[in-house]
C-alpha positions as CSV (number, residue, x, y, z in Angstrom):
1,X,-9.5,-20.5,-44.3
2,X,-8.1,-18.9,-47.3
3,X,-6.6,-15.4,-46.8
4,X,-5.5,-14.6,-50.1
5,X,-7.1,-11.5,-49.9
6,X,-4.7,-10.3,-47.4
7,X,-1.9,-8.9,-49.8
8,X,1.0,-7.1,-47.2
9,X,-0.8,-3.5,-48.6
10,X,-4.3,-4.5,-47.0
11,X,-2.8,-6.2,-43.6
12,X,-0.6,-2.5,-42.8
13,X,-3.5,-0.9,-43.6
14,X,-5.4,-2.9,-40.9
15,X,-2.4,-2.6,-37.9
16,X,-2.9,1.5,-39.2
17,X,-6.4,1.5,-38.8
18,X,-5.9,-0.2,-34.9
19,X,-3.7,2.3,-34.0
20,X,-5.5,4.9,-35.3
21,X,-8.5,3.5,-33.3
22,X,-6.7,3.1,-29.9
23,X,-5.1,6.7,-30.3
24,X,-9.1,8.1,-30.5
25,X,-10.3,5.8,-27.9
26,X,-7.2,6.8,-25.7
27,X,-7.7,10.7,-26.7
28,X,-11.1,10.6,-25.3
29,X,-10.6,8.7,-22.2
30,X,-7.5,10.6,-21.4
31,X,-9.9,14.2,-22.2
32,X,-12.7,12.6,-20.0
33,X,-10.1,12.2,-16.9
34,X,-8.8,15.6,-17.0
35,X,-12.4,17.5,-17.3
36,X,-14.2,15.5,-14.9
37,X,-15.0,17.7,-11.4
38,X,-12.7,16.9,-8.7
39,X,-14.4,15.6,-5.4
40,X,-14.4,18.7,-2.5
41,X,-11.9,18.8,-0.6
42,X,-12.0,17.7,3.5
43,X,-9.9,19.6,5.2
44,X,-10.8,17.5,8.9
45,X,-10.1,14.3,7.6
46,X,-6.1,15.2,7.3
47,X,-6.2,16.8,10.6
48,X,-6.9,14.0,13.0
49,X,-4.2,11.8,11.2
50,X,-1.2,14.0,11.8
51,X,0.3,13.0,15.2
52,X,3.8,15.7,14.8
53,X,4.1,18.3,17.5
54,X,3.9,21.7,15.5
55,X,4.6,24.9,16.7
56,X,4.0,28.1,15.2
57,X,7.4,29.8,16.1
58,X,10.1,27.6,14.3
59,X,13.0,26.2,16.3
60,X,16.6,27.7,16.3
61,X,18.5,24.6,17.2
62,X,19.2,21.5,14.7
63,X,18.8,18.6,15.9
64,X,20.9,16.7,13.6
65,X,23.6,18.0,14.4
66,X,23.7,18.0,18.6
C-alpha cells in the first residue's frame, strides 16, 4: 500500500483526533457512572455478619496495655 498521503501534518492530526475521541467517550461513561441511582441500601444484610461483642457503654480499661 502506498501511504504517501500521510505527510507527518495529517498523521498528528489523526493521533489528535483519537484522543479527542477517547476523552468524549471517557467524559460520557465517567458522567453516566456518577448519575446513575444507587441501589437501596440493606441495613439486615450487614447485621447478621458482624460477630463483635458491642456494648453500648464504652469500656474504661485498655486492653493493650494490661
Amino acid at each position: 500500500m502506498n501511504f504517501d498521503f500521510l505527510t507527518p501534518e495529517i498523521f498528528d492530526l489523526l493521533i489528535v483526533l483519537v484522543i479527542m475521541l477517547g476523552l468524549a467517550l471517557a467524559g460520557i461513561r465517567l458522567y453516566d457512572d456518577l448519575t446513575r441511582p444507587l441501589p437501596p441500601d440493606e441495613p439486615g444484610r450487614y447485621l447478621d455478619e458482624d460477630t463483635q461483642p458491642h456494648s453500648a457503654v464504652p469500656d474504661d480499661r485498655d486492653e493493650t496495655l494490661a
